[in-house]
Each structure stands twice: as C-alpha cells, then as structure tokens.
N, C-alpha and C positions, 0 to 999 in steps of 0.2 A: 579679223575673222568673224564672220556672221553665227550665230547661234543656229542651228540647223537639229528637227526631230523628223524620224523615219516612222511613217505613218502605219499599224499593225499589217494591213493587207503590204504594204509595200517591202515591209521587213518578210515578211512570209514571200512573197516573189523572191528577195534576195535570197533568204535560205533556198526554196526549190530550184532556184537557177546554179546555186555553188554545189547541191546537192548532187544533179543531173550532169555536170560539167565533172564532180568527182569519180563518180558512176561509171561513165558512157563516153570521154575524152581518152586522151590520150595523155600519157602522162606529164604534167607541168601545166594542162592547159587551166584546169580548175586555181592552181594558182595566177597564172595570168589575168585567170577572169578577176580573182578579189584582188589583186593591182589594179586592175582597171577601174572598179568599183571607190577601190580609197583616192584613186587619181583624181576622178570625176565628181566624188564628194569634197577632195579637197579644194578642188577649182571652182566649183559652184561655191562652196563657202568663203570663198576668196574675192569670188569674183562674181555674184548671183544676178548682174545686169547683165553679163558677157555673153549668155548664149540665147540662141532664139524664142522667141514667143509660140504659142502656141495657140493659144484666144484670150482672152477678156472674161474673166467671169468672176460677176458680181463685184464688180472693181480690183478683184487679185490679177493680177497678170501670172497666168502659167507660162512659166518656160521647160525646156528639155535641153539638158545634156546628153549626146549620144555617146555608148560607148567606144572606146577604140578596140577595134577588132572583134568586138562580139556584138549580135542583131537586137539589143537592147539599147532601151533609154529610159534616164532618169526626168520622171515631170514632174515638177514641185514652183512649187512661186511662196510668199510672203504673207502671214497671216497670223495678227493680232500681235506683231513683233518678232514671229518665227520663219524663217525659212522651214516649210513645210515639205517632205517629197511624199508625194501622192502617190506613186506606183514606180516600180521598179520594172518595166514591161517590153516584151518581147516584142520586135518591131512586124514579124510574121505571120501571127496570132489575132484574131478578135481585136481591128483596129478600135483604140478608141474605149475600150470597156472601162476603163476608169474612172470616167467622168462621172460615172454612177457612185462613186466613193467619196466624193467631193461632197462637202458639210454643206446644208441646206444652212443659206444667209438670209 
C-alpha cells in the first residue's frame, strides 16, 4: 500500500461534496458518495499506476480516478515520495481549475 496525503484544497472539496450530498440527496446517497470515495482512495493506493494520465507536469505524471456513480474525480500523482491528491473535483464545473494549485517546481 502507497502512502497517500490529501492535499488542503482537495480535503475542503471532499468536505463540500459530502456536505451538499448530506443536505440536498436523498437518503443513503451522501453515504454512497464516502463509499465511493474510500473505494477510489483505496485502489489508487493499491494500485496508483492503474488509472489514466492526465498530462506531464514537471516530471510528475498526474493521474485521475473517477468516481463510481458520482460526477467527480480524484487527480493526484507522485511527489517527493507521496502520492499526493491534488483536488477532489467535480467533472461539471470550471474544467481544469486545479492546476492552479499545483506547487511551483
């Protein structure tokens, strides 16, 4: 199992999307959604070559995990020995805005 840290912006998406899912769902779904969530972190951490690329930056290879059943995805790739996840982000929304959160190398 890879050592794996949730990056601040991206913990704060996870809170606002279990939040919103608590809120505004229907009942059970806000649970499905953090199944989904430990599913997708456990298999990234299992398995952090297994899913697709996303670009090349700065020699880190970003990849994404998407979720099952809900319009998010996890991006995160490899950094200084960590599996880093960059953003926790709604596939809907302001494609792309994360990359702006990415540590200048």
């Amino acid at each position: 199992m890879t050592t794996f840290a949730v990056g601040e912006e991206a913990e704060a998406e996870l809170v606002a999307a279990g939040d919103w899912y608590h809120a505004n769902a229907r009942p059970g779904v806000a649970q499905r959604f953090r199944e989904a969530i430990e599913r997708a972190f456990s298999e990234l951490s299992e398995a952090p070559d297994a899913f697709p690329v996303v670009e090349e930056w700065h020699g880190v290879t970003l990849r994404r995990v998407l979720l099952r059943g809900f319009p998010y995805q996890i991006v995160y790739g490899h950094l200084e020995g960590v599996l880093w996840v960059f953003a926790v982000a709604h596939l809907h929304r302001r494609p792309d805005y994360w990359r702006a959160r990415l540590p200048a190398r």
